[in-house]
C-alpha positions in Angstrom: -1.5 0.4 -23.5 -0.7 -2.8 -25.3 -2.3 -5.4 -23.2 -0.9 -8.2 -25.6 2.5 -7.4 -24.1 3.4 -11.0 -22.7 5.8 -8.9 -20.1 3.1 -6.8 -19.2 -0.1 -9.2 -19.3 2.6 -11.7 -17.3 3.4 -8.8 -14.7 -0.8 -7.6 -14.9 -1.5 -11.7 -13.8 1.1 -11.6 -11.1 -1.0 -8.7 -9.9 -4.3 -10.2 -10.1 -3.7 -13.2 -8.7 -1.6 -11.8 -5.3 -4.8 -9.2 -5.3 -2.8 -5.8 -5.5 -4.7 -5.5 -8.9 -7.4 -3.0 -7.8 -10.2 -0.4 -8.9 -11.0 0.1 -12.6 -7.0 -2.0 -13.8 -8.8 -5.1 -11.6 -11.6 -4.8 -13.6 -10.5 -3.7 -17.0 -7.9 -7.0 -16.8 -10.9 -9.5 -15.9 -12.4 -8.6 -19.1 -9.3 -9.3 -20.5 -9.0 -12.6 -19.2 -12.1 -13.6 -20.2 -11.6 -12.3 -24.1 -8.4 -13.7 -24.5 -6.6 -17.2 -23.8 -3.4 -16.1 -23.3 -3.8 -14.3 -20.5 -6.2 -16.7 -19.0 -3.1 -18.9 -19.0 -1.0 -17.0 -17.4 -3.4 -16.4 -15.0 -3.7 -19.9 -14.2 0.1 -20.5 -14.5 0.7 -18.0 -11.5 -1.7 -19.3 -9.6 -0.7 -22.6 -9.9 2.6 -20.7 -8.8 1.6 -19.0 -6.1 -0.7 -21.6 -4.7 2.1 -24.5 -5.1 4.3 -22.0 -2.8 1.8 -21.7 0.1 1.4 -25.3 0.1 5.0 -25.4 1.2 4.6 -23.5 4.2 4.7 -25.8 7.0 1.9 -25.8 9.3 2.4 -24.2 12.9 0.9 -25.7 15.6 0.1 -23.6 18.9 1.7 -24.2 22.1 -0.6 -26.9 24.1 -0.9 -24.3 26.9 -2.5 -21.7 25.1 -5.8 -22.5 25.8 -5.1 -23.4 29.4 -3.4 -19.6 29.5 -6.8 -18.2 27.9 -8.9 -20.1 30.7 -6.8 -18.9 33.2 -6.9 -15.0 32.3 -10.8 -15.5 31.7 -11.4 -16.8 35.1 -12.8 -19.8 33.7 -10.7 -22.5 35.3 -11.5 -21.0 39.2 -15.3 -21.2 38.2 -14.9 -25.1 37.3 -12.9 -25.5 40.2 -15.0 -23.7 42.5 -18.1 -25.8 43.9 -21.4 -23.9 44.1 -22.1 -23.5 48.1 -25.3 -25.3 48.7 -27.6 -23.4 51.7 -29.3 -25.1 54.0 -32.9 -25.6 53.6 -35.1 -23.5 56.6 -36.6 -25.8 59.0 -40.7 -25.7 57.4 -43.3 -23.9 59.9 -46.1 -24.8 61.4 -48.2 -23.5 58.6 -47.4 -24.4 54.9 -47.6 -21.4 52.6 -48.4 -21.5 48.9 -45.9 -18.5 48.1 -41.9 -19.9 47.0 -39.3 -17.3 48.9 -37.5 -16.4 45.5 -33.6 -16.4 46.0 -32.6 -12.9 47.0 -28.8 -12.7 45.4 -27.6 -14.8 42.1 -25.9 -17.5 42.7 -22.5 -17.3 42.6 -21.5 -19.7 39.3 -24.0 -18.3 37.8 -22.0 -14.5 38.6 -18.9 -16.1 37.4 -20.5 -17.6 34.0 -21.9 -14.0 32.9 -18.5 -12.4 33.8 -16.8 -14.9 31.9 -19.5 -14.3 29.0 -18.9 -10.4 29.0 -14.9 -11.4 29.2 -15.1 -13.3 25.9 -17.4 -11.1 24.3 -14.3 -8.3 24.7 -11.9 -10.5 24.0 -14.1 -11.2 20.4 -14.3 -7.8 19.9 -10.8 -7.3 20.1 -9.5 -10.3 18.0 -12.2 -8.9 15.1 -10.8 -5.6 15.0 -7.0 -6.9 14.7 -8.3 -9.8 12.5 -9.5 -6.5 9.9 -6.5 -6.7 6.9 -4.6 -4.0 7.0 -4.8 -1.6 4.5 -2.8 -2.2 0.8 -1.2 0.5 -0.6 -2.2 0.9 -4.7 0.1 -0.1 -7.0 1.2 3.0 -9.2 3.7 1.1 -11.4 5.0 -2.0 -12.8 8.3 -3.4 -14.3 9.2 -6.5 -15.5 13.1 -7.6 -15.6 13.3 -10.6 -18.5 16.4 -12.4 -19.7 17.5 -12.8 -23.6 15.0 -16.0 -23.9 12.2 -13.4 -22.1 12.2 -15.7 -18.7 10.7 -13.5 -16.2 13.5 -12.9 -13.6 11.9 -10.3 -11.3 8.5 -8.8 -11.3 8.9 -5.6 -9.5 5.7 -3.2 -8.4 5.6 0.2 -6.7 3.3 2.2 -4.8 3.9 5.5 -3.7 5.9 4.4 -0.2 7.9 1.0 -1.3 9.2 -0.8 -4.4 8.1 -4.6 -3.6 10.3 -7.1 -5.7 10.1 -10.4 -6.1 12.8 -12.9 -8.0 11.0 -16.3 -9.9 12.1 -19.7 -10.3 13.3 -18.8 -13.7 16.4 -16.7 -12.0 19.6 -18.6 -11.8 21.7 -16.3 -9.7 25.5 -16.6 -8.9 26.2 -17.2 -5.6 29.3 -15.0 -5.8 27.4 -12.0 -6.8 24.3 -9.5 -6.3 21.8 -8.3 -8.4 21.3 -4.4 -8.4 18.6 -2.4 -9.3 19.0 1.0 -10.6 17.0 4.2 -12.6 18.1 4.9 -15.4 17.1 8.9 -16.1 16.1 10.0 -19.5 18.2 13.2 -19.6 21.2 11.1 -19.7 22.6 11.7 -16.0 24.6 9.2 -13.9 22.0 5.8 -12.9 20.4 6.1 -9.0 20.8 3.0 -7.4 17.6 1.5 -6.0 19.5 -1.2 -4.0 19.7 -5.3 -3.8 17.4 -7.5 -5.7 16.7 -10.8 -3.9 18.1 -13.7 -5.3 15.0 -15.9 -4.3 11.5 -14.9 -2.8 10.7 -11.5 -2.2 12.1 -8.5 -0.9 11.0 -4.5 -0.2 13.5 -2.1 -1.5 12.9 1.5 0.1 11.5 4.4 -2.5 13.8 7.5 -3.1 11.8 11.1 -3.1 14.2 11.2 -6.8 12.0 8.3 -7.8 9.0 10.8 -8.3 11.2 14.0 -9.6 12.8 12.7 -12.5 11.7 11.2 -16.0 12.7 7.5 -16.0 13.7 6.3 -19.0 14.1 2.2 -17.9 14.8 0.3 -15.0 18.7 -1.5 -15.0 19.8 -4.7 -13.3 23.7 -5.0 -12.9 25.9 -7.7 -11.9 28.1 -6.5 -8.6 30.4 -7.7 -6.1 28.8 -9.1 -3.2 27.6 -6.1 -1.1 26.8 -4.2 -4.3 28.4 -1.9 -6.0 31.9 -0.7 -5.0 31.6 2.7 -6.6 28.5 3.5 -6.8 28.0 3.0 -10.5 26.8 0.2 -12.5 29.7 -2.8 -13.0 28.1 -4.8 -15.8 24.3 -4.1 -16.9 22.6 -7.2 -17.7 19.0 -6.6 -18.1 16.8 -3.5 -18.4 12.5 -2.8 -18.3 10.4 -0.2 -18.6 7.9 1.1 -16.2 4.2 0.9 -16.7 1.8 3.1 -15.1 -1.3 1.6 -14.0 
């Protein structure tokens, strides 16, 4: 594998830096990083990227009564509403004794404080266990989809359930069109469409079962009617990439 591919050390950085780079490819590429500049800079160029989009998230603020809501399912509000009862003190006898009478039952806050404490240690629990990250599928294969001028349009990877594709700033896309995405099969047969490419951001395309039982000899991009194509058969192909297995 030729590493000092820009489109595949460009698609390989993309990768890296989103973390869906993984096992011995992570690690064989962070050698490469550190042995040659190029790739170092693209490394830093899409994270720069990638970092300047998640900046532009806006931030969301919860609900002011989302705490109030916890207290109240905890119990916590009625135990700092509730006053602890205060029992009278028994009349002294005749004769003083050295021995304190030792409370016979807890008091009742203190009931409600180690309830609430066993609440929030389940509720902990809980939040760490959906708080795990959910398992990433391995990407199998890349593809890169350049213009003439080798602008990266769309860096597309697949693992074995999904084809995740997403479109870069470099795309200018026509807004009285769509972008499809087909296979292209070495014996020569009719292209399989793959379906829509987003014309901004990213999108998940669904992967055929005839992704894994033919020989693909490239990946296409054609230029369709809105909706995609009317026949079922690429209109006008504009760009094509190969696939690289990881």
């Amino acid at each position: 594998m030729n590493y000092l591919n820009p489109d595949l050390y460009n698609a390989l950085a993309a990768q890296y830096v989103l973390g869906t780079l993984r096992g011995p490819a992570r690690r064989r590429f962070s050698k490469l990083i550190m042995q040659n500049s190029e790739i170092s800079e693209a490394v830093n160029r899409w994270e720069l990227y990638l970092n300047s989009l998640g900046e532009q998230l806006p931030d969301v603020a919860p609900d002011a009564d989302v705490w109030r809501k916890i207290e109240d399912r905890l119990g916590f509000s009625q135990i700092q509403n509730a006053s602890p009862k205060i029992e009278a003190t028994p009349e002294p006898t005749t004769k003083s004794s050295p021995v304190v009478p030792l409370p016979t039952k807890k008091p009742r806050l203190w009931q409600g404080l180690t309830a609430l404490a066993s609440a929030a240690a389940v509720v902990l629990a809980v939040l760490l266990v959906q708080m795990q990250p959910a398992p990433v599928s391995e990407v199998k294969q890349i593809a890169v989809i350049n213009n003439q001028q080798t602008d990266l349009l769309w860096s597309i990877e697949i693992t074995d359930q999904e084809i995740a594709v997403r479109a870069t700033k470099a795309l200018q896309a026509k807004a009285d069109a769509d972008y499809e995405l087909w296979i292209v099969p070495e014996d020569g047969s009719a292209p399989v469409s793959l379906g829509l490419l987003p014309k901004a951001g990213a999108s998940t395309l669904v992967k055929p079962v005839v992704f894994e039982q033919i020989n693909i000899a490239a990946l296409a991009v054609s230029l369709e009617p809105l909706g995609g194509s009317p026949n079922g058969s690429p209109t006008e192909v504009l760009f094509t990439g190969k696939l690289v297995i990881l």
